[in-house]
C-alpha positions in Angstrom: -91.4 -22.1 14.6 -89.0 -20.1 12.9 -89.8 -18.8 9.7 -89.4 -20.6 6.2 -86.1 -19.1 4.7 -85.1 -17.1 7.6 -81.0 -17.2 8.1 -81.3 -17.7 12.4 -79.0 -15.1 14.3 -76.2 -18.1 15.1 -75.7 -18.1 11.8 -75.5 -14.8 10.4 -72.9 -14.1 13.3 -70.8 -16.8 12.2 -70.8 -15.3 8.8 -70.0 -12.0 9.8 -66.8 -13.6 12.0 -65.6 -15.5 8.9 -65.7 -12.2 6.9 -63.8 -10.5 9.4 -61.5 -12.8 9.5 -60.8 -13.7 5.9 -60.7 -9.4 5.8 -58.1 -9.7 8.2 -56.4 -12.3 6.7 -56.2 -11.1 3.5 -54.9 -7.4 4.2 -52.3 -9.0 6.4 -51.8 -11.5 3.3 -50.6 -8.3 1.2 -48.4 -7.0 3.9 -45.9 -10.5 4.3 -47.3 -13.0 2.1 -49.4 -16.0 3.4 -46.3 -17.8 4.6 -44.7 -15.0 7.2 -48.3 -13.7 7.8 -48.9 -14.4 11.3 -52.2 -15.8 13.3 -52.3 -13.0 16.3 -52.0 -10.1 14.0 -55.1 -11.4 12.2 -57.6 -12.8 14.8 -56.3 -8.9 16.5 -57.4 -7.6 13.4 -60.8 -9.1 13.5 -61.2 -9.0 17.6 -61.8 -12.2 17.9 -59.7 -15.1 19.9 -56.8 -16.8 18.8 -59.0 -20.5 18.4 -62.2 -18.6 16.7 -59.7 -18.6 13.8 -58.9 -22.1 13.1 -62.8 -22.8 13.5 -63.1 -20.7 10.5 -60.2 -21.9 8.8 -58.0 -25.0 9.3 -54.6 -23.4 8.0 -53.9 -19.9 6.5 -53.8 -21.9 3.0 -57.6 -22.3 3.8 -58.0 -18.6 3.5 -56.3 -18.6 0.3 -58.4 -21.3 -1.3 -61.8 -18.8 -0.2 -59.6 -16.0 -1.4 -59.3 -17.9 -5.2 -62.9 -19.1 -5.3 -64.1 -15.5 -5.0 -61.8 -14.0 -7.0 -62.1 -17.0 -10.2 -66.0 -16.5 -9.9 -65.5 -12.4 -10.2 -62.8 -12.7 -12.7 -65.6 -15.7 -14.8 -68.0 -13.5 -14.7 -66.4 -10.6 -16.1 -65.1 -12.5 -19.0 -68.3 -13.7 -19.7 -70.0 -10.1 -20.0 -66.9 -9.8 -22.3 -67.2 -13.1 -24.7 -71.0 -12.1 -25.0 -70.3 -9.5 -27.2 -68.7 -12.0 -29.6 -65.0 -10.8 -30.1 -62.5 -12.0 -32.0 -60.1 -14.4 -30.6 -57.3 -11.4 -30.2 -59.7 -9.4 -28.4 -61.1 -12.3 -26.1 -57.2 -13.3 -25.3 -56.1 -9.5 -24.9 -59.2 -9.0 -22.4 -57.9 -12.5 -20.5 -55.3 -11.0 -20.3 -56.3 -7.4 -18.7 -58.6 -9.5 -16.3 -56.3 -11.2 -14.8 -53.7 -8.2 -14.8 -56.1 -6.6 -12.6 -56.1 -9.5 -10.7 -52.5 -8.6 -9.6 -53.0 -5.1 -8.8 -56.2 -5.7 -6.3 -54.3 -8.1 -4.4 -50.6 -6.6 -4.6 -47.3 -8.9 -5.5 -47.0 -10.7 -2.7 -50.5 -12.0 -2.1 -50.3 -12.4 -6.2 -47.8 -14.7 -5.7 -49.2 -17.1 -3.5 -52.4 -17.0 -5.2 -50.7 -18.8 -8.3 -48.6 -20.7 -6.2 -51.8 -22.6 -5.4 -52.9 -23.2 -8.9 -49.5 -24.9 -8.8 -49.4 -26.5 -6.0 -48.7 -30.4 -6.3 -50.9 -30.7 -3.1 -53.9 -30.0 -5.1 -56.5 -32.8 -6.1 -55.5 -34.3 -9.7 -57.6 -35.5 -12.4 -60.5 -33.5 -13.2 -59.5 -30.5 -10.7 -59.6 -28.2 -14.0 -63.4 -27.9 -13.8 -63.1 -26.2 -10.4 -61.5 -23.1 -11.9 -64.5 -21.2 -13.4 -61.6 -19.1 -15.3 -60.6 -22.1 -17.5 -63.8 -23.3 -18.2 -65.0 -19.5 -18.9 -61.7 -19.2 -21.7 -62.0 -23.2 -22.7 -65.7 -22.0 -23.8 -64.6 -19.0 -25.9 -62.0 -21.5 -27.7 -65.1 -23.1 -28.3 -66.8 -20.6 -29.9 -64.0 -19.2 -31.7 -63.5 -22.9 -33.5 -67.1 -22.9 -34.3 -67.1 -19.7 -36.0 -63.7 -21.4 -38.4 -61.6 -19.1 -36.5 -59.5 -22.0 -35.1 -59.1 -24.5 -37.1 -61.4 -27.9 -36.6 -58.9 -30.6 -35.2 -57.2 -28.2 -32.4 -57.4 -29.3 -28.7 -59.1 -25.7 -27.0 -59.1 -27.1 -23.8 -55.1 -28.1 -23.4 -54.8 -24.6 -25.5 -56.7 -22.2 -23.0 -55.0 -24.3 -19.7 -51.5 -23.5 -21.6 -52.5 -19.7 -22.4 -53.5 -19.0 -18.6 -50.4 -21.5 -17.0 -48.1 -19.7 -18.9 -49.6 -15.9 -18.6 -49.5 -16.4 -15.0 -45.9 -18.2 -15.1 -44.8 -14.8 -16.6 -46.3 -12.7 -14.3 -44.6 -14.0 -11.5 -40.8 -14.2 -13.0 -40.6 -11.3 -15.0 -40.7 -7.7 -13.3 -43.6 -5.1 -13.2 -42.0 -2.5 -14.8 -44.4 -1.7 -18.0 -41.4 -0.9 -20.4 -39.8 -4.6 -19.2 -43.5 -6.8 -18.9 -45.5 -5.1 -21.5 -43.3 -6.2 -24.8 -43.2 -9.9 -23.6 -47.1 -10.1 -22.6 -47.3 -8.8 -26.1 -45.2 -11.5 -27.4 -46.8 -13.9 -25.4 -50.3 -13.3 -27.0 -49.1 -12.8 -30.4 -47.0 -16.7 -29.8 -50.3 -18.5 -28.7 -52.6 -16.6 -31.1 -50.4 -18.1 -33.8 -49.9 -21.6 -32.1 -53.8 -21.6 -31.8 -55.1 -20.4 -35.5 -52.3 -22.2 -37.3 -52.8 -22.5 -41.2 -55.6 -20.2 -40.8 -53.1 -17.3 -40.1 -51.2 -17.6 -42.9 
């Protein structure tokens, strides 16, 4: 018998193969964008054949979908090391903000763009789909807090204001160019705006 909690051979190839390929995948993500990325070039990449591919993954929007489950959890769990230390609600929305900035530059424009396009995407399931992004329920939590401590006032919504904060930061990032001197005033803006839309009467 096998033992207890041992991963069996089969399995830890199939792993590896998936890695390769989502590796491949992704770097040739980055080069064309999902859409004009193309099949041979990644199972090439990975040296496996052409059908080992869509055993892995269905379509290439399959790789993307991995591709945002890692990246929310790593970007969650960063944010909460962050909220631990019990910032203010500038600081907790500036550091958002830098997260997901960082975000962009690991996976480059293109692959940045289709990466919110699926947050988007009208395809996706509707309802309670929210509580699969570990990013808005990470910032929904901080809104949270910051209510408790009086810092936003009592009646206000935190969940609909974190989805807006994030929909919108990510809706700028993809229409307005990366040059600092252009995108750095408005991101600026943008935080000051919803800092002010969240506190309210407690800013004045």
């Amino acid at each position: 018998m096998p033992t207890e909690g041992k991963i069996p051979a089969r399995e830890i190839k199939r792993r590896q193969t998936r890695e390769r390929l989502l590796g491949a995948a992704i770097s040739e993500f980055r080069r064309k964008g999902m859409v004009a990325a193309e099949v041979g070039e990644i199972v090439s990449a990975a040296g496996v054949a052409h059908g080992t591919f869509f055993f892995h993954f269905p379509t290439k929007e399959h790789v993307l979908i991995e591709l945002e489950r890692r990246e929310e959890e790593r970007m969650a769990d960063e944010l909460a090391r962050f909220f631990k230390k019990s910032p203010d609600l500038t600081a907790a929305l500036t550091e958002t903000v830098r997260v997901v900035l960082a975000l962009e530059q690991r996976l480059g424009n293109p692959l940045f763009k289709d990466f919110l396009a699926l947050h988007f995407s009208t395809t996706r399931p509707p309802q309670e789909e929210w509580r699969q992004h570990p990013v808005i329920i990470v910032v929904v939590e901080e809104l949270e807090r910051a209510r408790d401590r009086g810092e936003i006032p009592a009646g206000t919504d935190v969940f609909y204001n974190g989805v807006f904060f994030l929909l919108g930061l990510y809706a700028l990032l993809i229409t307005i160019p990366e040059t600092a001197s252009v995108r750095d005033p408005v991101i600026e803006k943008y935080v000051d705006t919803s800092l002010h839309g969240m506190l309210g009467q407690n800013r004045l």
